[in-house]
DRENLUMBA-328084 format. One record per atom (N, C-alpha, C): residue in one letter; x, y, z. Coordinates in steps of 0.02 Angstrom, whole numbers, plus 50000, padded with zeros to 5 digits. Layout:
N
AXYZ ...
//
This chain:
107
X552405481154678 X552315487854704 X552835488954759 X553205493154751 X553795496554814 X553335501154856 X553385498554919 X553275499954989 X553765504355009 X553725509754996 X554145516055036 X554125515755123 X553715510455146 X553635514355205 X553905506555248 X554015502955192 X554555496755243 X554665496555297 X555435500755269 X555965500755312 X555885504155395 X555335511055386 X555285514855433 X554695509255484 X554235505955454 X553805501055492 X554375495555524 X554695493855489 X555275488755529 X555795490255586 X555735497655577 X556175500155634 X555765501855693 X555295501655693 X554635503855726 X554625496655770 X554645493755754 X554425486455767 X555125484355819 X555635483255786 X556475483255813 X556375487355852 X556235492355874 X556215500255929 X555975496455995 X555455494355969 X554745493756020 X554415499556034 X554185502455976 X554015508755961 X553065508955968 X552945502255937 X552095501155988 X551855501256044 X552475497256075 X552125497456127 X552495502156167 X552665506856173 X553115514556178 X552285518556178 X551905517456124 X551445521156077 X550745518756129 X550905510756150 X550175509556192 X550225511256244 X550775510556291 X550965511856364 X550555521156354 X550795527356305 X550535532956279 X549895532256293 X549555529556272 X548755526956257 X548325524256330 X548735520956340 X548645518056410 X548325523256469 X548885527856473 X549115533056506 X548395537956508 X548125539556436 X547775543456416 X547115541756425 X547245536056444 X546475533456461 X546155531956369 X546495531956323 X546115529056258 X545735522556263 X545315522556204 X545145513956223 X545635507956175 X545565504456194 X546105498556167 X545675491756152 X545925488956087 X545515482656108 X546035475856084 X545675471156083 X545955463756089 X545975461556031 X546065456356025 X546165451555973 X545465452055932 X544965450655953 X544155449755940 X544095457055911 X543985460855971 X543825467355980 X543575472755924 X544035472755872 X543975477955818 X543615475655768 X543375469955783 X542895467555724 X542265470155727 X542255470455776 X541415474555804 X541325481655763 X542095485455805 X541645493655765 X542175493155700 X542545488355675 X542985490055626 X542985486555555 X542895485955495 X543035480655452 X543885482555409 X544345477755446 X544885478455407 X545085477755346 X545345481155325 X545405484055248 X546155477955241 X546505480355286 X547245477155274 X547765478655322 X548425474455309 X548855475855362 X549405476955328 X549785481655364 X550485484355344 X550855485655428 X550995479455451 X551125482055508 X551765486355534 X551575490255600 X551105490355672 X550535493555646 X550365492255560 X549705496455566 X549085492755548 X548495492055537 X548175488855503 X547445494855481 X547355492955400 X546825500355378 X546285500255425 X545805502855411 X545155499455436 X544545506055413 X544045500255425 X543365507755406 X542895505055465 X542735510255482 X542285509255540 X541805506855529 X541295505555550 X540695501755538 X540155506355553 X540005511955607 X539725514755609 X539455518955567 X540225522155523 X539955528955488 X540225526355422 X540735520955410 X541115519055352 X541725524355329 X541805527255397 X542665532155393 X543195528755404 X543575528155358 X544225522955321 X544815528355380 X545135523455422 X545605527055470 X546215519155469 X546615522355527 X547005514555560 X546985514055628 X547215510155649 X547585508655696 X548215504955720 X548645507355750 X548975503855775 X548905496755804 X549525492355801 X549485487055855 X549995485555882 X550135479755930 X550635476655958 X550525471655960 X551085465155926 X551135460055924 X550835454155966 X551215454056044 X551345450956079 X551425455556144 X550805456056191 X550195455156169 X549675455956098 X548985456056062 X549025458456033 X548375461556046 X548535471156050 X548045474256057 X548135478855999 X547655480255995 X547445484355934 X547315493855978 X547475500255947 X547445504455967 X547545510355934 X547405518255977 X547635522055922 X547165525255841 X546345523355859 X546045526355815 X546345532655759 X546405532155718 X546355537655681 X546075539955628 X545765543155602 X545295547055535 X545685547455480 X545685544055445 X545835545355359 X545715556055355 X546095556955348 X546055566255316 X546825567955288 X546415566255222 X547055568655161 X547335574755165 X546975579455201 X547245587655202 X547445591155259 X547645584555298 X547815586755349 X548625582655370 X549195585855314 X549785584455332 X550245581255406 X550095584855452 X550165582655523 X549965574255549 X549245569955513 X549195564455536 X549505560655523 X549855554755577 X550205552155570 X550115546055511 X549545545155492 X549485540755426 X548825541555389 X548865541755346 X548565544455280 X548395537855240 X547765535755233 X547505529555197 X547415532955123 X547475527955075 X547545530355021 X547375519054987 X546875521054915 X546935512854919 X547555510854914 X547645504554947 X548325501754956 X548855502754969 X549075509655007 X549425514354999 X549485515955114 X549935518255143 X549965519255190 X550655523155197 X550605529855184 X551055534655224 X551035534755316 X551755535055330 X551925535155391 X552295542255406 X552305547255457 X552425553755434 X552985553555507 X553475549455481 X554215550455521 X554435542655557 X553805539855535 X553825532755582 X553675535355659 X553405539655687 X553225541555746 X552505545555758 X552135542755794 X551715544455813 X551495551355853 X551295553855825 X551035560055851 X550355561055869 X550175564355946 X549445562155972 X549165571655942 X548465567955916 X548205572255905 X547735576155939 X547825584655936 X547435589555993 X546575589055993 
//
């Protein structure tokens, strides 16, 4: 299977475009978690990194999050919504659109 979204995740990574994205997060007061952390409210689906799928545990809404390596925090909640062009990634099975390789915070 060809990964369209490679190249733009590898430049992301080369940038230091996560942690660009957590310092963002930081700022905002979001919550962030650890290594452990996302196992609690999250069951990961998979990784395509800086992203990894995930479905929440609470409600079972299939979203991602971001991460950063080194350290490694996990961050950046977002909602799976196919009809909503603007999010920056779109879960789909096996499948992970990236919509510019840049993160855009949502209103």
């Amino acid at each position: 299977m060809h990964d369209s979204t490679a190249g733009i995740r590898r430049d992301m990574i080369a940038t230091g475009q996560p942690h660009a994205d957590l310092t963002d997060v930081q700022e905002h007061g979001e919550q962030t978690w650890d290594t452990q952390e996302p196992q609690c409210d999250f069951e990961v689906l998979g990784f395509a990194a800086p992203f990894a799928v995930v479905r929440r545990r609470s409600d079972g809404v299939a979203g991602s999050l971001e991460f950063t390596h080194h350290p490694r925090v996990y961050f950046g909640w977002r909602q799976d919504d196919p009809d909503d062009p603007g999010l920056h990634t779109r879960v789909r099975p096996g499948l992970i659109l990236i919509d510019g390789g840049r993160r855009r915070r949502q209103p």
